[in-house]
N, C-alpha and C positions, 0 to 999 in steps of 0.2 A: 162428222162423216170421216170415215177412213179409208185408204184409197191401196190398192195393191196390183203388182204387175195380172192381169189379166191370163186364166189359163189356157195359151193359145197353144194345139199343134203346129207341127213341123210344117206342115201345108199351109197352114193362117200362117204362118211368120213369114212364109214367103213371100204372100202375098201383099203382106202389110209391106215390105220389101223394095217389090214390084211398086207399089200406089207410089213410095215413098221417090223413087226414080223416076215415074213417070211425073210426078207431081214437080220435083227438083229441071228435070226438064222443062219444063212449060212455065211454069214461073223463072228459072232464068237462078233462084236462091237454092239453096238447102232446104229439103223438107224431114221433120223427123216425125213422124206417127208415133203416137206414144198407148198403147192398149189396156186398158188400169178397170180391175173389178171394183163397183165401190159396195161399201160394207157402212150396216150402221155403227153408233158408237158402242155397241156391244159386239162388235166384230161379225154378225150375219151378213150374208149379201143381199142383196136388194134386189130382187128376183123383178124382171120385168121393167126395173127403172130406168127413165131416159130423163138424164143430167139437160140443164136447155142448149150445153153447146154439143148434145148428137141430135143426130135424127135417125128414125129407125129405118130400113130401107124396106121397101115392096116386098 
């Protein structure tokens, strides 16, 4: 597997951002959100795939 920064807009970065503060707050540490597209080992992306540490949301 190959793993590559995620192509987020301007708005998702923010947000990711946002999670990342509100998360450093409440735990009390640093939190870093890291957003990465994976690809098989012929460099496609893996359309619809959830690695077991996401979950997809509602």
């Amino acid at each position: 597997m190959q793993y590559e920064p995620a192509p987020l807009r301007e708005g998702q970065i923010s947000k990711l951002r946002e999670y990342e503060q509100q998360l450093s707050q409440l735990t009390g540490s640093p939190v870093i959100l890291i957003a990465y597209s994976e690809k098989d080992d012929n460099g496609n992306p893996l359309e619809g795939h959830v690695s077991p540490t996401e979950k997809k949301r509602p």
